[in-house]
TORVONU-475972 format. One record per residue (C-alpha): chain; residue in one letter; y, z, x. Coordinates in nm, 3 decimals. Example, Ala and Ser with C-alpha at 12.3 -4.5 7.8 and 13.67 -1.06 7.14 Angstrom:
2
   chain   resn         Y         Z         X
       A      A    -0.450     0.780     1.230
       A      S    -0.106     0.714     1.367
This chain:
270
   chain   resn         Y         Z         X
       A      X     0.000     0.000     0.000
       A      X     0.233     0.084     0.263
       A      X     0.478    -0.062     0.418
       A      X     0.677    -0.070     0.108
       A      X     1.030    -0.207     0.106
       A      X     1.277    -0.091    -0.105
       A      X     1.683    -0.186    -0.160
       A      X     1.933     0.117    -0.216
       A      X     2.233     0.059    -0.406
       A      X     2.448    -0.087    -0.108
       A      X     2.218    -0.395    -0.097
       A      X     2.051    -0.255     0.233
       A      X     1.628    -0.306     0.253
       A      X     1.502    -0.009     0.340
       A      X     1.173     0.035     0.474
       A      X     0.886     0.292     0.464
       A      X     0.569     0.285     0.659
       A      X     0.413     0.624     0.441
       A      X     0.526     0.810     0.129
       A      X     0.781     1.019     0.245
       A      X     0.728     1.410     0.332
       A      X     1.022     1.495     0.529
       A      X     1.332     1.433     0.360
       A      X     1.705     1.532     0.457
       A      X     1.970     1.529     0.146
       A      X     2.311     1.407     0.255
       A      X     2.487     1.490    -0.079
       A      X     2.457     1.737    -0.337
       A      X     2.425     1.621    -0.704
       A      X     2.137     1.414    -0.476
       A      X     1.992     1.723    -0.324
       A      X     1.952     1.903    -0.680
       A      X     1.807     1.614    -0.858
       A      X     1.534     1.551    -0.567
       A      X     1.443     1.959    -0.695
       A      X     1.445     1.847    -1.042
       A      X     1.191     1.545    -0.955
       A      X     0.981     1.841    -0.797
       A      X     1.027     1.760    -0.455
       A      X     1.028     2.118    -0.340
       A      X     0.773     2.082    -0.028
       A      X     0.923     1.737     0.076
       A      X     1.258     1.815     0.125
       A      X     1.358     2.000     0.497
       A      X     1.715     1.957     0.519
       A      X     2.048     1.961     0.298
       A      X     2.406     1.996     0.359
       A      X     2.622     2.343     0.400
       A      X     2.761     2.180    -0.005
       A      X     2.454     2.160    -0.136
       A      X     2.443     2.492    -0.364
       A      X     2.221     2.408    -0.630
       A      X     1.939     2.508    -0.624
       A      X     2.016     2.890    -0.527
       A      X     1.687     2.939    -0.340
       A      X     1.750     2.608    -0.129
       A      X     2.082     2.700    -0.036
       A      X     1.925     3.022     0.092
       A      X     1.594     2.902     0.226
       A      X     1.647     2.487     0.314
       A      X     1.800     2.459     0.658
       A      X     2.181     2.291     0.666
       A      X     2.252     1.993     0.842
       A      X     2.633     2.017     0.886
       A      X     2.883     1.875     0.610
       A      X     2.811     1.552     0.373
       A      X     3.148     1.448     0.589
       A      X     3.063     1.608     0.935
       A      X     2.691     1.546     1.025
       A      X     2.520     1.739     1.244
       A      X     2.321     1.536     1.408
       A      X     2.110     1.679     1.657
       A      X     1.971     1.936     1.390
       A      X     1.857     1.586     1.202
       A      X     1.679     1.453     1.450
       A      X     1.493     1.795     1.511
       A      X     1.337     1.809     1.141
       A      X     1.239     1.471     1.255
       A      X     1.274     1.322     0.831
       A      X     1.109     1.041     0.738
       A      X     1.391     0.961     0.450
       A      X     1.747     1.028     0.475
       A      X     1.912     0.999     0.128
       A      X     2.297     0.962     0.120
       A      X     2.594     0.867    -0.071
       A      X     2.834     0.552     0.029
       A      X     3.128     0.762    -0.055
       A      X     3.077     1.092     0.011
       A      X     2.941     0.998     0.335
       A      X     3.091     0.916     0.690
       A      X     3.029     0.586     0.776
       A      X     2.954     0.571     1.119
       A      X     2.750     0.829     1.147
       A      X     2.549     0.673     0.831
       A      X     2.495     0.391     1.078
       A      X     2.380     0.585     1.348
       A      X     2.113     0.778     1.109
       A      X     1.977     0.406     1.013
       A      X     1.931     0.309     1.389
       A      X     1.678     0.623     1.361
       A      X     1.545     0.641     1.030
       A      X     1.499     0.499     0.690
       A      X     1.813     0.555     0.472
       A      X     1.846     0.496     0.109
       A      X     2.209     0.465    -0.018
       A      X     2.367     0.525    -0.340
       A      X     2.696     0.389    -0.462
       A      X     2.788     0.541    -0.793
       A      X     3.064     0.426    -1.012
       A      X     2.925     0.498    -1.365
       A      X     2.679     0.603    -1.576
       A      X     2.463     0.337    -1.512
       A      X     2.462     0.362    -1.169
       A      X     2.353     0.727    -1.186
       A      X     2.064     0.621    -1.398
       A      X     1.972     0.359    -1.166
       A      X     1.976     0.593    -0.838
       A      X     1.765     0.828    -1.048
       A      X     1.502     0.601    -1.137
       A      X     1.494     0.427    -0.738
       A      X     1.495     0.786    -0.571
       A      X     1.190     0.863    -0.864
       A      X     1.027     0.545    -0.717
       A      X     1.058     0.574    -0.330
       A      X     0.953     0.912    -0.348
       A      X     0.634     0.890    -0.571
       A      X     0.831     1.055    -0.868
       A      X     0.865     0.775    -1.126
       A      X     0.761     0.923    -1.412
       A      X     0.963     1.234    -1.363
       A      X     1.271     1.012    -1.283
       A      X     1.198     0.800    -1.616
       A      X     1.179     1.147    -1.820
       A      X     1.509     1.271    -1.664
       A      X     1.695     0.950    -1.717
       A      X     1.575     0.944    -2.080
       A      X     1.712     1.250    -2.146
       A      X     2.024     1.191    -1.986
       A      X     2.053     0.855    -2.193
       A      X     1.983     1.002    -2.498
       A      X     2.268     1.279    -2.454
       A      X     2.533     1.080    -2.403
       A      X     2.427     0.857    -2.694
       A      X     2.455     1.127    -2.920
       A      X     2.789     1.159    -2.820
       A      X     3.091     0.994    -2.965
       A      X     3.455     0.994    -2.738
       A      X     3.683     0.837    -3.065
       A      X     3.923     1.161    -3.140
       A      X     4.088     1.188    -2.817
       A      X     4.084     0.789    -2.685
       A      X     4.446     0.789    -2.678
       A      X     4.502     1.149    -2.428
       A      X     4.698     1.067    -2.159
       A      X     4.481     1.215    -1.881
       A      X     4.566     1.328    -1.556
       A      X     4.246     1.455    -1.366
       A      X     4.346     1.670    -1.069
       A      X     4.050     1.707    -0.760
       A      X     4.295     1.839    -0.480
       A      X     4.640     2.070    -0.405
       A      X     4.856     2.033    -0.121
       A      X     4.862     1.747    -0.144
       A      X     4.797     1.680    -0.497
       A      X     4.524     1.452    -0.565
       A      X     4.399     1.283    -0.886
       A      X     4.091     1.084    -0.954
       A      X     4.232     0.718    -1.087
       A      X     4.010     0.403    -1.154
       A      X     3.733     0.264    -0.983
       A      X     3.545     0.638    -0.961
       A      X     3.317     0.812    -1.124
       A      X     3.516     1.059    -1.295
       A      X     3.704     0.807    -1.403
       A      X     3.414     0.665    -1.614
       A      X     3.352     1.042    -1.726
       A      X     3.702     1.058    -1.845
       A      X     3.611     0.778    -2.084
       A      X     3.318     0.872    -2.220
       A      X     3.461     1.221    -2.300
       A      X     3.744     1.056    -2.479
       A      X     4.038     1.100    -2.219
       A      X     4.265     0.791    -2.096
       A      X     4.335     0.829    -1.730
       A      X     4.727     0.832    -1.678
       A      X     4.622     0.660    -1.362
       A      X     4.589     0.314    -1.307
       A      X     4.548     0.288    -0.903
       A      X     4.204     0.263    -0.770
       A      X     3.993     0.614    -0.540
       A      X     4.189     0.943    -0.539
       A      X     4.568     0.894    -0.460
       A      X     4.803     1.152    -0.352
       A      X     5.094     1.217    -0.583
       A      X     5.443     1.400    -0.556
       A      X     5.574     1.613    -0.781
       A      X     5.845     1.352    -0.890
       A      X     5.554     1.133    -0.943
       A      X     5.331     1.338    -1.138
       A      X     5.673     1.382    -1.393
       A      X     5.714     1.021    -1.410
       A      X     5.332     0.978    -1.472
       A      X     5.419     1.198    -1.749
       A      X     4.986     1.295    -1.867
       A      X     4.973     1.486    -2.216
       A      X     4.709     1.666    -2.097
       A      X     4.589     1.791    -1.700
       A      X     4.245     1.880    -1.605
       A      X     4.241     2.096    -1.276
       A      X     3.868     2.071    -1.168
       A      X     3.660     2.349    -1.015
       A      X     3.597     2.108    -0.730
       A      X     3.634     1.955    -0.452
       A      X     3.968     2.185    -0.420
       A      X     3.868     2.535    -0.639
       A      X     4.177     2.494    -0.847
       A      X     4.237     2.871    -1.082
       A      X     4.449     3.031    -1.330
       A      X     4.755     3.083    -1.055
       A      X     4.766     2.703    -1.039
       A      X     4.813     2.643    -1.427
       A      X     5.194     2.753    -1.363
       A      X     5.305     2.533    -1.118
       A      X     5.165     2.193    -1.367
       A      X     5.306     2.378    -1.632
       A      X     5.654     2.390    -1.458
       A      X     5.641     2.008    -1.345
       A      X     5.489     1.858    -1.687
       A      X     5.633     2.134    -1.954
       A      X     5.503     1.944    -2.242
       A      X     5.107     1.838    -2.078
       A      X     4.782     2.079    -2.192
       A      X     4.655     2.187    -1.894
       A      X     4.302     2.315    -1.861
       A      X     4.059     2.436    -1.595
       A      X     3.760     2.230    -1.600
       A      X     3.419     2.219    -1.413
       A      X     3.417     1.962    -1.143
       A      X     3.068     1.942    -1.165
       A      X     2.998     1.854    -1.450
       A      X     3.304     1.550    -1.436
       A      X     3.164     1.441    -1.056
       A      X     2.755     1.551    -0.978
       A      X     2.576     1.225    -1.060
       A      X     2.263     1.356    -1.014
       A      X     2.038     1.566    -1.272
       A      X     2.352     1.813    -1.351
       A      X     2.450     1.503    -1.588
       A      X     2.202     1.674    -1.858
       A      X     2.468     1.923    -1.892
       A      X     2.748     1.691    -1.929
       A      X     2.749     1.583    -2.260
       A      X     2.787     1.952    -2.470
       A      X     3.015     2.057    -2.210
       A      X     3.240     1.714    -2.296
       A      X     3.206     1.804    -2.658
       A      X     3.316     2.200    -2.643
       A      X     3.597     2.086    -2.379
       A      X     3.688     1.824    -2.628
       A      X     3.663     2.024    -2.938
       A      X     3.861     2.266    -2.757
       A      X     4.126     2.069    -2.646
       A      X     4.187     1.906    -3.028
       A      X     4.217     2.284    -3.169
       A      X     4.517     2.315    -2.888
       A      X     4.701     2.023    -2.971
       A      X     4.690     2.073    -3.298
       A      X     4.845     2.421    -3.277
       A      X     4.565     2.599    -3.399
       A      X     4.481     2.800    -3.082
């Protein structure tokens, strides 16, 4: 059966002379779903981000930052599958991994794509049916839920302070903002960095400060409050806007109670 060849989401063939036993996580919505497939035994390395699961963030042995590799400590666990992220990834040391080792690369931009890199990491690592149950069930959740009420909030999602950064188009929170039923106030592309002046002008009804990558809290509410007196502005979970992995089951009746939420506010009854 083997060598098997298979092609990650950047196009790249990747190729595997055994079913893999050794694998290193290089992201982690990525590390958590490979313990939802039940890859427990398999996997020997994540990064210092990777906090879900608890007990592999305790027990798994951390391989430096999803930006800031550390390299030498990959090469000692000696993996036979590296699995990493196009963005969340630095790209030259990506390339020096694949001069090693087989590498399987995601690129997520929606829903879709998640589903996709669910199914191919259920397939390269002898998971399929588990991947196939997992992407059902995220299917089905989102499908059961409608984004109409709120189409027309002007959204302004926030990821970073100092300077202040907002997710705009061409990103996967941007495709979460949509199917949640929030317009993005943003129309440039990635995560661009915004003044005060410009956030005003931008002028966003309503401002999600995210629980990650920056751990915005109540102290920050102020501060948007005082540059966009008329916007809603809520904490949110990053997570659940931004992990593309399993985490996604949670996504949908998190969207709804945020939404349902955020409709009581604006309409004065909270």
């Amino acid at each position: 059966m083997y060598p098997l060849h298979y092609t990650d989401q950047m196009g790249r063939a990747v190729l595997l002379y055994r079913k893999p036993v050794r694998i290193i996580s290089l992201v982690p919505s990525q590390t958590e779903l490979l313990y939802d497939l039940g890859l427990g035994e398999c996997v020997v390395g994540i990064t210092k981000f990777c906090i879900h699961p608890k007990e592999w963030f305790q027990s798994k042995m951390r391989i430096g930052g999803t930006k800031k590799l550390d390299l030498q400590k990959i090469k000692a666990l000696q993996p036979d599958l590296i699995i990493g992220n196009k963005e969340e990834n630095e790209e030259n040391q990506v390339k020096e991994l694949m001069r090693l080792y087989p590498v399987w690369m995601s690129d997520i931009k929606n829903l879709d794509d998640a589903l996709h890199m669910i199914a191919s990491i259920g397939e390269i690592t002898d998971k399929k049916e588990n991947a196939l149950e997992l992407s059902n069930k995220i299917r089905q959740g989102f499908k059961q839920f409608s984004a109409k009420p709120l189409n027309q909030i002007r959204t302004a999602y926030m990821i970073w302070y100092n300077p202040i950064m907002c997710a705009g188009n061409d990103t996967f929170i941007n495709e979460m903002l949509a199917l949640c039923g929030f317009q993005n106030a943003l129309k440039s592309k990635r995560y661009p960095a915004l003044s005060t002046e410009e956030l005003k002008r931008l002028n966003p009804e309503l401002i999600l400060l995210s629980s990650e990558p920056f751990p915005f809290k109540e102290k920050h509410i102020a501060e948007f409050q005082r540059a966009c007196p008329d916007a809603l502005i809520k904490l949110v979970d990053g997570e659940l806007f931004s992990w593309y992995g399993s985490r996604l089951l949670h996504s949908p009746e998190y969207f709804l109670n945020l939404r349902n939420s955020i409709e009581q506010q604006l309409q004065g009854n909270v």
